[in-house]
N, C-alpha and C positions, 0 to 999 in steps of 0.2 A: 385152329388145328396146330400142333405142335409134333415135331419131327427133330429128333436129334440122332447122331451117329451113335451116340452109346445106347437108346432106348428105342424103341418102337412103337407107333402111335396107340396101338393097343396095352403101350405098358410093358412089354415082351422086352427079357434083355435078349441081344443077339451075341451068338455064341463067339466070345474073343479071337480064335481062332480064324473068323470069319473076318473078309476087310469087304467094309459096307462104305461106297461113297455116290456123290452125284443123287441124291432124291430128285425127283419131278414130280409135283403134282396136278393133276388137272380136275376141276371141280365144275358142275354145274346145278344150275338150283339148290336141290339138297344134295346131292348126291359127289363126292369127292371121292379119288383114287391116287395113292401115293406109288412110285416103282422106285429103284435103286439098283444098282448092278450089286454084286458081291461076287468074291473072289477068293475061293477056301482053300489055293497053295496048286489047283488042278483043275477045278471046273469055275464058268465065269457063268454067275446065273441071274437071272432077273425077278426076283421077289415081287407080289400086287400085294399090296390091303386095301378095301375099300370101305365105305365109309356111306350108309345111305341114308345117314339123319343128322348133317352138319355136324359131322363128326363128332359125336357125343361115344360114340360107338363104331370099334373097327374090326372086320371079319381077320380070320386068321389068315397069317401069313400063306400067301402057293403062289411056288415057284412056275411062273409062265415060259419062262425059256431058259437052255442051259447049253453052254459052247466048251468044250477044253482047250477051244485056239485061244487067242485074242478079241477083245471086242471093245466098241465102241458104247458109250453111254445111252442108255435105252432115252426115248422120249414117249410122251403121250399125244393122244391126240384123238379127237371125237370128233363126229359128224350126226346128228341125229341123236337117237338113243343111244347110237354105237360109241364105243372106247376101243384103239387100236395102241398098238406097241410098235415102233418105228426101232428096228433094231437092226446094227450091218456085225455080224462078228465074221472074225477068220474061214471059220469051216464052213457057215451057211450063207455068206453072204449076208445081203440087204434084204431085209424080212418083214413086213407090215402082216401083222398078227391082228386079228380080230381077236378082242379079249372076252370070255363070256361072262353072261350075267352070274 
């Protein structure tokens, strides 16, 4: 799996105006999922791409949370089949999001 700040694991440039850092991935068997916060000058949002064949291949970018305060760097985290998003920003606080299939 490869992940860079200029590229996106699907190939996708992201847009320059946009400030993408902190990747996290969490992966199990086949199945992998990258987040990242990004920060477009107003809103702080948390991008998924997922990945269910050893990353050969990644769904398109969707945006799971979005804050205009401040926030902290999202994390992953799985229990089961589930994948959650461990996220504290300004305006909503401390958030554990069930992320869907």
């Amino acid at each position: 799996m490869v992940y860079s700040a200029t590229h996106l694991a699907n190939g996708h440039r992201r847009h320059s105006e946009q400030l993408a850092s902190h990747g996290i991935v969490q992966s199990s068997a086949s199945q992998a999922a990258i987040v990242w916060k990004e920060f477009d000058g107003t809103n702080t949002s948390i991008p998924l791409q997922r990945s269910l064949d050893n990353g050969l291949s990644w769904s398109a970018t969707n945006k799971i949370a979005t804050d205009t305060g401040t926030a902290d760097y999202p994390f992953l985290l799985s229990h089961k089949d589930n994948l959650y998003l461990s996220w504290y920003s300004e305006n909503r606080r401390y958030q554990l999001l069930k992320v869907d299939q």
